[in-house]
N, C-alpha and C positions, 0 to 999 in steps of 0.2 A: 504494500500500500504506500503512496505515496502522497502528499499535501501539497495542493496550490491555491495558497491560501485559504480561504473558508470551505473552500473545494477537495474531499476526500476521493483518489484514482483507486480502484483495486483492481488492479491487472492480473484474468485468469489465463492459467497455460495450461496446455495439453485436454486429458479429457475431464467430463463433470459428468461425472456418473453416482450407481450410489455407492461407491466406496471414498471417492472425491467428494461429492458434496455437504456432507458433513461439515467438512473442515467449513468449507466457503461459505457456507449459513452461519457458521459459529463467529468467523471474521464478518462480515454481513451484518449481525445483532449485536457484535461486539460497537459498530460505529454507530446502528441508530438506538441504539440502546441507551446511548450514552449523549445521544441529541444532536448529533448528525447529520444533520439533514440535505446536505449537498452532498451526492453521491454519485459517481461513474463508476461501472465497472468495463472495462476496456476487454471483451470478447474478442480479441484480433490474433490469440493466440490459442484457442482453444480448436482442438479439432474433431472435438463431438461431443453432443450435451445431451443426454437423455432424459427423462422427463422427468426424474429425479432432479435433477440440474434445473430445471426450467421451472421445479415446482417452488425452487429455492428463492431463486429471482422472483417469480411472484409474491410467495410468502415477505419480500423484504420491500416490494414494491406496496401490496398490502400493509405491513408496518408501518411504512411513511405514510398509507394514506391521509390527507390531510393534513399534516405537518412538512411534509416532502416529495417529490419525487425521485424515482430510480431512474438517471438517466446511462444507458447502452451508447455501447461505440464495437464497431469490429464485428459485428455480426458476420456470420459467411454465409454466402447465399440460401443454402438450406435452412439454418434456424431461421433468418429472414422469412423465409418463403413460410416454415412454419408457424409466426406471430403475426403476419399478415392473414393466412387460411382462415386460423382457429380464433382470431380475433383478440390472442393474447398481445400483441403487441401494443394497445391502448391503453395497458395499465403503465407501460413504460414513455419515455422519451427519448425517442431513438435520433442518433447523429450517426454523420455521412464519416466524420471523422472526431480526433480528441479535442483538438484545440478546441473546435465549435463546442464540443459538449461539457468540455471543463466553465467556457463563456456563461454557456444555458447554465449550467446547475450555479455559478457561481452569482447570478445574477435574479434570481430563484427567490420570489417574494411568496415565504406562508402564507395562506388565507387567500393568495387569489388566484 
């Protein structure tokens, strides 16, 4: 995890399955837990997420509801094409890249 400024990155690698996602939900509630509430996580390095994986991201998208959102970067076409389908991608805030979504989250007024 990484800080730019009010802005919390957590960069996943490889895959998020359920032996991975554990850890990643426990890092995930460790930052909104603790009130958080500008968050990226930079998907540019992961090479498959099962729905275990995807259930995490929700669950931490859900936590902020209201007080934050979960903003995504690095998505790879597949999960893409995944949160578009099934319509999970509207509990997120999806960027083309990081800088744009370090900007978004960092500029990220609660309540509206």
């Amino acid at each position: 995890m990484t800080e730019h400024g009010p802005v919390s990155v957590v960069t996943v690698c490889g895959e998020i399955d359920v032996a991975t996602a554990p850890t990643l939900q426990r890092r995930l509630a460790a930052l909104y837990e603790s009130d958080q509430l500008r968050l990226v996580v930079d998907l540019s390095g992961v090479t498959f997420c099962d729905s275990v994986g995807v259930s995490v991201l929700i669950g931490a998208a859900r936590a902020l509801s209201g007080r934050g959102r979960v903003h995504l970067v690095g998505l790879r076409p597949v999960l893409e094409r995944l949160f578009e389908v099934t319509g999970i991608g509207s509990v997120f805030v999806i960027h083309p890249g990081l800088s744009t979504a370090i900007d978004a989250a960092g500029t990220f007024v609660p309540g509206r």
